[in-house]
Biopython code that builds the backbone (N, CA, C, O; Angstrom):
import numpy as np
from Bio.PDB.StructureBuilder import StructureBuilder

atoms = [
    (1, "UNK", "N", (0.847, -1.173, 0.000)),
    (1, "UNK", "CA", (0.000, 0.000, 0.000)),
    (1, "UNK", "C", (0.894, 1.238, 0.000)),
    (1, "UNK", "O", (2.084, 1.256, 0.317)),
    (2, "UNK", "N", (0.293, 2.070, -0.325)),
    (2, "UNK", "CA", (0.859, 3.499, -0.849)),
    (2, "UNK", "C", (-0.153, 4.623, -0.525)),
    (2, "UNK", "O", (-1.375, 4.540, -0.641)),
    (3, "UNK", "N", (0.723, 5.929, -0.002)),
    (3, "UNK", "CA", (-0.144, 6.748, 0.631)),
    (3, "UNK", "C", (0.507, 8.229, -0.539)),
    (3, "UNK", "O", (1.545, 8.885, -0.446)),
    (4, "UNK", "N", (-0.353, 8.289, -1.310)),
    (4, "UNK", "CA", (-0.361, 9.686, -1.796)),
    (4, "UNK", "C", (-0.992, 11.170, -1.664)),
    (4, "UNK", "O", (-2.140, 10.913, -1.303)),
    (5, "UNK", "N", (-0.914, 12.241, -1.730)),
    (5, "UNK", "CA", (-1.324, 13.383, -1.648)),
    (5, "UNK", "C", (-1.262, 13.996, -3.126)),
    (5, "UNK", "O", (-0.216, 14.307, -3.698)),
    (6, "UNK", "N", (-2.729, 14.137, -3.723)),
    (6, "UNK", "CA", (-2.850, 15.028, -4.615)),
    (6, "UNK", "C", (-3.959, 16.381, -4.617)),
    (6, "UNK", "O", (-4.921, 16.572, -3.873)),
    (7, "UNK", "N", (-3.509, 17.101, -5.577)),
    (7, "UNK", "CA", (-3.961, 18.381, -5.812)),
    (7, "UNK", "C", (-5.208, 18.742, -6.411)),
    (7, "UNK", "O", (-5.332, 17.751, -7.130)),
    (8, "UNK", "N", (-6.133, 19.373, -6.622)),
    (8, "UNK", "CA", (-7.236, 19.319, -7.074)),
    (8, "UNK", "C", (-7.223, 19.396, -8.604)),
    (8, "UNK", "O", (-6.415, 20.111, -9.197)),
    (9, "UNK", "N", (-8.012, 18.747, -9.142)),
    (9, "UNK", "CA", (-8.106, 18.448, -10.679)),
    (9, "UNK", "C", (-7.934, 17.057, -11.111)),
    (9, "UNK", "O", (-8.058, 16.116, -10.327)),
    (10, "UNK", "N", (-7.717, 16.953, -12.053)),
    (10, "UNK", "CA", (-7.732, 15.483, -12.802)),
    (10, "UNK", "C", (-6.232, 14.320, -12.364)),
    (10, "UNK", "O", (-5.092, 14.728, -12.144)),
    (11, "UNK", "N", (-6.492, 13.474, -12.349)),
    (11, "UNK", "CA", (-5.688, 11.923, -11.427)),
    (11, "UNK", "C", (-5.626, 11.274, -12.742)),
    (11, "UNK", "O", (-6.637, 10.678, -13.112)),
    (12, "UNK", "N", (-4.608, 11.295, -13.497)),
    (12, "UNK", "CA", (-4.861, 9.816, -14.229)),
    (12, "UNK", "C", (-3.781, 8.491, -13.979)),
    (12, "UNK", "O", (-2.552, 8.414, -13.951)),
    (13, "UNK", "N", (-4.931, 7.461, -13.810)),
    (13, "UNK", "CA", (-3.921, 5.951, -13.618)),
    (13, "UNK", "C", (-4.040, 5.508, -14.722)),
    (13, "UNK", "O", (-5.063, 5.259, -15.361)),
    (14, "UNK", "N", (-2.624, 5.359, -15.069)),
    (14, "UNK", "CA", (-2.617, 3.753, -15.955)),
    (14, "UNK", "C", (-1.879, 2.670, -15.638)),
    (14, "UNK", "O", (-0.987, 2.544, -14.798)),
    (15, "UNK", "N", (-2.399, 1.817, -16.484)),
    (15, "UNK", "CA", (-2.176, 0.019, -15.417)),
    (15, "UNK", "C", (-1.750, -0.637, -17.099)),
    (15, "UNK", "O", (-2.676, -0.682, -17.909)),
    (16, "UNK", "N", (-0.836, -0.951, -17.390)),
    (16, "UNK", "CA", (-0.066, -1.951, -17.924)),
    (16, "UNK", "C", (-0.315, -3.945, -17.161)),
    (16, "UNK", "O", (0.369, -4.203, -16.171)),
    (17, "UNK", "N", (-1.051, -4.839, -17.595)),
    (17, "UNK", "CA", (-1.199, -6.200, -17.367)),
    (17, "UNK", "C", (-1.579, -7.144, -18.216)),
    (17, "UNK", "O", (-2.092, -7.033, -19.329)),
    (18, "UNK", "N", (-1.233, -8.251, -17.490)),
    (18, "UNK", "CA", (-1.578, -9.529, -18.256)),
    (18, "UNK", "C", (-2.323, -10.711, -17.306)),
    (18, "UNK", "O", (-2.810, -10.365, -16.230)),
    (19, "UNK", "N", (-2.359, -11.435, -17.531)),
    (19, "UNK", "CA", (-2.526, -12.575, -16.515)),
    (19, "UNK", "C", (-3.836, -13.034, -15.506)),
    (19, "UNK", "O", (-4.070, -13.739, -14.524)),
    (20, "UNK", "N", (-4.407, -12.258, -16.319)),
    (20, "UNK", "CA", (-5.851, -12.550, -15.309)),
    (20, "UNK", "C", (-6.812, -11.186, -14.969)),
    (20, "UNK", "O", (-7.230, -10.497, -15.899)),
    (21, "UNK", "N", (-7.024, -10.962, -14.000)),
    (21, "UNK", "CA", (-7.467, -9.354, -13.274)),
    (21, "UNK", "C", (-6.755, -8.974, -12.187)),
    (21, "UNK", "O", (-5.919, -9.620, -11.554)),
    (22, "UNK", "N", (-7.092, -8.043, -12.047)),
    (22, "UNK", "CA", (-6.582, -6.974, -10.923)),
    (22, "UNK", "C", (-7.707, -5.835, -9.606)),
    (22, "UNK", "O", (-8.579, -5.148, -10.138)),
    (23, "UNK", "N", (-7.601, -5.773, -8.384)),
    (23, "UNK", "CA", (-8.572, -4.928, -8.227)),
    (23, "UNK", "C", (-7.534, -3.901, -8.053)),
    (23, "UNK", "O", (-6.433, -4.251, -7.626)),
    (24, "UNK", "N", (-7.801, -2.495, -8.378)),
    (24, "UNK", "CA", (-7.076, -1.108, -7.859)),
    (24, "UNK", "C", (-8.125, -0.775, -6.862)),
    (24, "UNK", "O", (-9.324, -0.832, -7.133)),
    (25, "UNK", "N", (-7.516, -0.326, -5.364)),
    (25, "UNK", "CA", (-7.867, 0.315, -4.236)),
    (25, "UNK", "C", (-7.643, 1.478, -4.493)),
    (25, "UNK", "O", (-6.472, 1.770, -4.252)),
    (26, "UNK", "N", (-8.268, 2.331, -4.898)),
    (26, "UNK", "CA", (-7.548, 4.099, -4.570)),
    (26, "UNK", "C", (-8.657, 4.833, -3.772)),
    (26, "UNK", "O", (-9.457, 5.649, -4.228)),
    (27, "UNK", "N", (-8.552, 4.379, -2.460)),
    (27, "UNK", "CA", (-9.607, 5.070, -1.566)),
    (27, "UNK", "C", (-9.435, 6.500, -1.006)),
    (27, "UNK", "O", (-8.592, 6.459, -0.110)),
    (28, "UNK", "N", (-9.655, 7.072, -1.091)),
    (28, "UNK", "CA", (-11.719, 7.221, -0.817)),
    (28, "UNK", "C", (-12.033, 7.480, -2.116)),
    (28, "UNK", "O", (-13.240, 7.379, -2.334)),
    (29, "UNK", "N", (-11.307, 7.803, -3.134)),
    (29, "UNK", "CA", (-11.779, 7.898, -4.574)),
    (29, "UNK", "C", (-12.578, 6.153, -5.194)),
    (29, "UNK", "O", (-13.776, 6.205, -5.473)),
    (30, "UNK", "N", (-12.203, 5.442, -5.277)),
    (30, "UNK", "CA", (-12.479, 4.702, -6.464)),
    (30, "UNK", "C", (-12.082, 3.332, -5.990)),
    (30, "UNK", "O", (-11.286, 3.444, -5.057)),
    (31, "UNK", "N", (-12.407, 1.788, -6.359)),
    (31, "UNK", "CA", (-12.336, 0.131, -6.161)),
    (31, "UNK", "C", (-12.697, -0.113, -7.697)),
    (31, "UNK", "O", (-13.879, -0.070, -8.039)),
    (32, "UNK", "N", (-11.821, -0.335, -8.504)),
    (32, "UNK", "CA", (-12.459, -0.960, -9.565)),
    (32, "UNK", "C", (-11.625, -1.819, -9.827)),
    (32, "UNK", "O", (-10.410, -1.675, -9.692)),
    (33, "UNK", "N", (-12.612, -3.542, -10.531)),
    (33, "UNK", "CA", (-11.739, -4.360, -10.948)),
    (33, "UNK", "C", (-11.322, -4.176, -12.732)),
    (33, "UNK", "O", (-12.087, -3.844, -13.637)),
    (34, "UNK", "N", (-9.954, -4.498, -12.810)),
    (34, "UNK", "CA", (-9.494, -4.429, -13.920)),
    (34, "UNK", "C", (-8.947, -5.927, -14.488)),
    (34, "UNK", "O", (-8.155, -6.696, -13.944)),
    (35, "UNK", "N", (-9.781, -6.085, -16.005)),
    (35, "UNK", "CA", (-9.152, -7.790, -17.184)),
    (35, "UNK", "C", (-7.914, -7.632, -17.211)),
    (35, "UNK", "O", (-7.600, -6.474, -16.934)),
    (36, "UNK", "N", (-7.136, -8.250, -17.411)),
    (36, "UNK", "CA", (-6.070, -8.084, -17.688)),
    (36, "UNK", "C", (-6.031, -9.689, -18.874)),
    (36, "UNK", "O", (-5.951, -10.844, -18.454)),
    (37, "UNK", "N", (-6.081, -9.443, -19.755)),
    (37, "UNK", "CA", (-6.120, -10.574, -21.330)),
    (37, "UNK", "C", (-4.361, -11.653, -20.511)),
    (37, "UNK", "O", (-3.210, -11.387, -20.167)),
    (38, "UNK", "N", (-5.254, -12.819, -20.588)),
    (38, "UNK", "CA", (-3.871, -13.355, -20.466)),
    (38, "UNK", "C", (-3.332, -14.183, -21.628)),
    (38, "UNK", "O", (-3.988, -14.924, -22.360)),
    (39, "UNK", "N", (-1.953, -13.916, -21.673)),
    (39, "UNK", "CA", (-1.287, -13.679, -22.949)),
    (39, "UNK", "C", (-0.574, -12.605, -23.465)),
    (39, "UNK", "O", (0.490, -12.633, -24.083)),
    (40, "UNK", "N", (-1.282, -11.627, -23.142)),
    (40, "UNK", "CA", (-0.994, -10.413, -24.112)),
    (40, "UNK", "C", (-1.293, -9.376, -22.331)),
    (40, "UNK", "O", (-1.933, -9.580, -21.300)),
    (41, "UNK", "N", (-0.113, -7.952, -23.027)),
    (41, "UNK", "CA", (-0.640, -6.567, -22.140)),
    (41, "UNK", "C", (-2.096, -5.947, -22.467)),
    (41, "UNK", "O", (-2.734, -5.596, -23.459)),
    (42, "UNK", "N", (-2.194, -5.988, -21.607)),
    (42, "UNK", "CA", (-3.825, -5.099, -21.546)),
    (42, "UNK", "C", (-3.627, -3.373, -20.843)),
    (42, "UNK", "O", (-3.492, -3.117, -19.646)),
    (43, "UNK", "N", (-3.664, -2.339, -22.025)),
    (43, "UNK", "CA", (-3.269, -1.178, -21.040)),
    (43, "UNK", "C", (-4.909, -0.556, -21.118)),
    (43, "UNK", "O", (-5.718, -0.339, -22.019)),
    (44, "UNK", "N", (-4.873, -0.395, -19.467)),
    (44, "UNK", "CA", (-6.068, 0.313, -19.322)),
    (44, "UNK", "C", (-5.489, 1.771, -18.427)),
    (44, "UNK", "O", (-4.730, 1.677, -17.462)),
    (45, "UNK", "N", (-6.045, 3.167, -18.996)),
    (45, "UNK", "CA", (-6.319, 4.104, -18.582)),
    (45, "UNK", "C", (-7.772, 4.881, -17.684)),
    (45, "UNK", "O", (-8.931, 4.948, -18.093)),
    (46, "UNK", "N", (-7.268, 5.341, -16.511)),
    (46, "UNK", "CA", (-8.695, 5.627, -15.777)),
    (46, "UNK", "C", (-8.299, 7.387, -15.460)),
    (46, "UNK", "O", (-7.230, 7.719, -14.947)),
    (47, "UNK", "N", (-9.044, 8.072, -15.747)),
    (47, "UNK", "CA", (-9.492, 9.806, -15.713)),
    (47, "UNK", "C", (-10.046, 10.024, -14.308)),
    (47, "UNK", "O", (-11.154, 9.492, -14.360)),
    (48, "UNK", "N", (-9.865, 10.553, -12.991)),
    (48, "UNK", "CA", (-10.502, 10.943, -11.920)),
    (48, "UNK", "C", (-10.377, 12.245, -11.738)),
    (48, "UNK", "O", (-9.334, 12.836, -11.462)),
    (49, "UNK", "N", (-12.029, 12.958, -11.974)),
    (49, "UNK", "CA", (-11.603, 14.509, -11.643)),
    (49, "UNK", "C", (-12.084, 15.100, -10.178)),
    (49, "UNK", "O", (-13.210, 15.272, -9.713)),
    (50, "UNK", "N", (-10.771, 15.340, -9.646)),
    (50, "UNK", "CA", (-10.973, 15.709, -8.027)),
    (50, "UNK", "C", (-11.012, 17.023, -7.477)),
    (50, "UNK", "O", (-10.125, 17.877, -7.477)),
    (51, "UNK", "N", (-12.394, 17.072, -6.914)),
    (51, "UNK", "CA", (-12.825, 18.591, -6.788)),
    (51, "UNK", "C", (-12.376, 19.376, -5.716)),
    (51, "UNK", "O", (-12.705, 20.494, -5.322)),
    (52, "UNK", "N", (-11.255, 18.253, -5.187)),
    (52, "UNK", "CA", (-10.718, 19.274, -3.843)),
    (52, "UNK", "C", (-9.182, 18.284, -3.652)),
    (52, "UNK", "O", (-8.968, 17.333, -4.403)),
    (53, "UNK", "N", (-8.483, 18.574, -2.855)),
    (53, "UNK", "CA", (-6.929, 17.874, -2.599)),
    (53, "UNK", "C", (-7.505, 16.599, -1.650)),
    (53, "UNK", "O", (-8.447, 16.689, -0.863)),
    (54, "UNK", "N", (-6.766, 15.490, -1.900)),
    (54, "UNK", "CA", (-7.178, 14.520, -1.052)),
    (54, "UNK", "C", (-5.658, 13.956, -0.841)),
    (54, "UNK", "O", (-4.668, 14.336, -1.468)),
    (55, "UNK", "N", (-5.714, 12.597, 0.562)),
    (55, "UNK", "CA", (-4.915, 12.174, 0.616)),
    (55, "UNK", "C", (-5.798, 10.437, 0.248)),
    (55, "UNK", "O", (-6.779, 9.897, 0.760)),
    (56, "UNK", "N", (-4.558, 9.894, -1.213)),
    (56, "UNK", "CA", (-5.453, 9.095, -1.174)),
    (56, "UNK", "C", (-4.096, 7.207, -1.119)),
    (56, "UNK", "O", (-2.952, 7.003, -1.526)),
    (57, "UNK", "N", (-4.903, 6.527, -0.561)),
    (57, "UNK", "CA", (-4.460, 4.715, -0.335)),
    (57, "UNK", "C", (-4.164, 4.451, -1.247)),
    (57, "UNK", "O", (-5.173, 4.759, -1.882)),
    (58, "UNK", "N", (-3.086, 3.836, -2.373)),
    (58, "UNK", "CA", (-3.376, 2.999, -3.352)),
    (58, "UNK", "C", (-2.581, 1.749, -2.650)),
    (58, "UNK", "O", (-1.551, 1.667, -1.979)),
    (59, "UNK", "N", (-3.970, 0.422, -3.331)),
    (59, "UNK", "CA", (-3.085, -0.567, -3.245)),
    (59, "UNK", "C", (-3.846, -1.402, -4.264)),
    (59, "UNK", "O", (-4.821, -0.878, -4.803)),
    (60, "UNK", "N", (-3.470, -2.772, -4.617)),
    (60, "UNK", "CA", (-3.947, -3.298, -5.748)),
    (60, "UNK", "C", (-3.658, -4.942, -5.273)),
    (60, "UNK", "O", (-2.531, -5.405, -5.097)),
    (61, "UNK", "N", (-4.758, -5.592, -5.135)),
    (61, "UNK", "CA", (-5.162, -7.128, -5.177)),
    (61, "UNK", "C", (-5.062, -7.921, -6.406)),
    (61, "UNK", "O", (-5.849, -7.606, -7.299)),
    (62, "UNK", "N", (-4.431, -8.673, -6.580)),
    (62, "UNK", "CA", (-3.969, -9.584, -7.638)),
    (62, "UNK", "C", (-3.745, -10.777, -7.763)),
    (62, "UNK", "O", (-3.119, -10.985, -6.723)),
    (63, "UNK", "N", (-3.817, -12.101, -8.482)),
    (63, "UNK", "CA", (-3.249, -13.453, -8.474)),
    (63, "UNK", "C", (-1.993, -13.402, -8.464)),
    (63, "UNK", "O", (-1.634, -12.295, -8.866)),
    (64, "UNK", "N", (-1.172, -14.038, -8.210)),
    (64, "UNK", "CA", (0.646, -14.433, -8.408)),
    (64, "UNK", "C", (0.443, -14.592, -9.867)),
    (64, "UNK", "O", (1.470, -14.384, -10.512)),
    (65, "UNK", "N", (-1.032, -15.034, -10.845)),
    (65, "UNK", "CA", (-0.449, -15.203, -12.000)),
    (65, "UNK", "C", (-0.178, -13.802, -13.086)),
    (65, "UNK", "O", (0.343, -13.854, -14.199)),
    (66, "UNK", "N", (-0.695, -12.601, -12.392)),
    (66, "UNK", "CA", (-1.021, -11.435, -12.989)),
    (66, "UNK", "C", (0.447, -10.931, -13.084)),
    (66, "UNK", "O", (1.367, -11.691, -12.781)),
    (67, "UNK", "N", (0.627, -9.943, -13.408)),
    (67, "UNK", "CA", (1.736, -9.095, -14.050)),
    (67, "UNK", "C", (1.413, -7.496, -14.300)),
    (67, "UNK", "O", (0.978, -7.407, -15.448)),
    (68, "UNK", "N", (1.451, -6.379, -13.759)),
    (68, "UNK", "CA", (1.123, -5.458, -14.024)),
    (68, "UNK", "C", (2.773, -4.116, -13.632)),
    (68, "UNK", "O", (3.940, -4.301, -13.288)),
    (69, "UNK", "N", (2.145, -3.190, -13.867)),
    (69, "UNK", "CA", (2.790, -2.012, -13.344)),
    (69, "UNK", "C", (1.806, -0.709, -13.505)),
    (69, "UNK", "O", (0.925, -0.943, -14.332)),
    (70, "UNK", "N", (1.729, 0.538, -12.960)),
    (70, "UNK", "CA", (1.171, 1.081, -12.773)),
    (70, "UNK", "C", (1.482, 2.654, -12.626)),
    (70, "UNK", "O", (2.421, 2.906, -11.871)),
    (71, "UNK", "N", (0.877, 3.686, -13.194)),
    (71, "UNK", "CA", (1.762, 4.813, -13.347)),
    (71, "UNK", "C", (0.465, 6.334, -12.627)),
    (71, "UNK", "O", (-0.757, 6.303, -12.771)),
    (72, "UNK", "N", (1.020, 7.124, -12.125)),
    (72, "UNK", "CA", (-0.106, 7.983, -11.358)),
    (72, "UNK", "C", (0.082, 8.965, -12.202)),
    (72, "UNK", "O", (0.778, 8.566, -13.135)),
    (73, "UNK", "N", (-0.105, 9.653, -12.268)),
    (73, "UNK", "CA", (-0.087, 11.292, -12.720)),
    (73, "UNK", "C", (-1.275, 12.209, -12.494)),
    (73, "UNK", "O", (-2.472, 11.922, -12.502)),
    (74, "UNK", "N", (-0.506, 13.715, -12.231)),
    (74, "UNK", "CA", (-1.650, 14.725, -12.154)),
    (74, "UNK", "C", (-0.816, 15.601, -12.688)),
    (74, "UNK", "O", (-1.187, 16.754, -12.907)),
]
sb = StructureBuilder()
sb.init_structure("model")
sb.init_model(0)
sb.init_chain("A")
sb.init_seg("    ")
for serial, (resi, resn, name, xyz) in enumerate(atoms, 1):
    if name == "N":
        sb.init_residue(resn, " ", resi, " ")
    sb.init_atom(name, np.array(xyz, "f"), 0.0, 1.0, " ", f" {name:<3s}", serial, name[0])
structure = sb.get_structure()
């Protein structure tokens, strides 16, 4: 788990995977599960527009068979 602080306006994650699914924790914002095609990278991009500064959790639930990496930006 990972404790970030961002600024008000737009959050974007992207998630690079394979191997099954993934859940992303980014609380108090957002729980969504993500496919991840196994075989092949699956890049999924997610847009969060934040109307005030938060401090937010990331952590991410996965199989041992998954494979990902993951990139924050604001």
């Amino acid at each position: 788990m990972a404790s970030i602080s961002v600024g008000k306006g737009d959050l974007l994650v992207t998630i690079l995977c394979t191997g099954g699914s993934l859940v992303l924790h980014m609380e108090p914002v957002s729980t969504t599960t993500i496919p991840c095609t196994i075989g092949a990278v699956t890049p999924v991009r997610n847009n969060f527009h934040l109307g005030s500064p938060k401090d937010i959790s990331v952590s991410v639930d996965a199989e041992a068979t998954v494979r990902w990496n993951m990139r924050i930006e604001q």
